[in-house]
N, C-alpha and C positions, 0 to 999 in steps of 0.2 A: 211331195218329193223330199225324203230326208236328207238332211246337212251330214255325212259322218265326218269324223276328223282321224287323220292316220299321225304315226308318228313312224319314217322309215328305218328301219330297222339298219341298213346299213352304213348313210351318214346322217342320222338324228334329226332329219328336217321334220316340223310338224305341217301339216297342210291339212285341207278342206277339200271334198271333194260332194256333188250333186248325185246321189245315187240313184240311178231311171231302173236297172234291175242289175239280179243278181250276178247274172254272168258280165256283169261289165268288168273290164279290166282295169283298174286303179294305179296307177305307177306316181312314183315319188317326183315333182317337178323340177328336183336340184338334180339328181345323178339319172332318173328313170329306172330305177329298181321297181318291180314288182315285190317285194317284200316287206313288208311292212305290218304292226299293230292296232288294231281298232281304239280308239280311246276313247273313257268316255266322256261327256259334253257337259258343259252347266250351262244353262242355260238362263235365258233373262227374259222375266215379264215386264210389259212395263206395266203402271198404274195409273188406273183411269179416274177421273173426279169424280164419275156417277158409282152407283150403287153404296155397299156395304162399307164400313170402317170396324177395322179389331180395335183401330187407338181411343175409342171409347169417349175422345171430343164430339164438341156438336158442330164444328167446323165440315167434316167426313173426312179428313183426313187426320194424320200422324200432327200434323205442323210443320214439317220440314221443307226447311229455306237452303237454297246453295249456300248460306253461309250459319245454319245453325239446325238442329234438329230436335224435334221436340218429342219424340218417342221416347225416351229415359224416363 
């Protein structure tokens, strides 16, 4: 089930909605306007310890610490 995210066209709230299909009805959850933008999403992988590494250490990873990163 995709994530989309609207932004309401008539007072600017942005929100998230579960989309099941196309004929669903979407309304803005601050005023309830049906009018609104699709926008699009970035999205976030996270990073697992198995497999491949680009940072080209023999560790498998980058090096990065909450308090330091060793990708540069």
């Amino acid at each position: 089930m995709p994530i989309h995210e609207y932004l309401c066209e008539d007072c600017g709230e942005r929100y998230e909605r579960i989309v099941l299909s196309e004929s669903q009805e979407i309304t803005c959850p601050k005023c309830a306007s049906g009018r609104h933008t699709l926008q699009l999403s970035v999205f976030s992988a996270g990073k697992s310890s198995k497999g491949s590494s680009s940072g080209g250490n023999s560790t498998g990873g980058c090096g990065c610490t909450p308090s330091s990163c060793g990708c540069n």
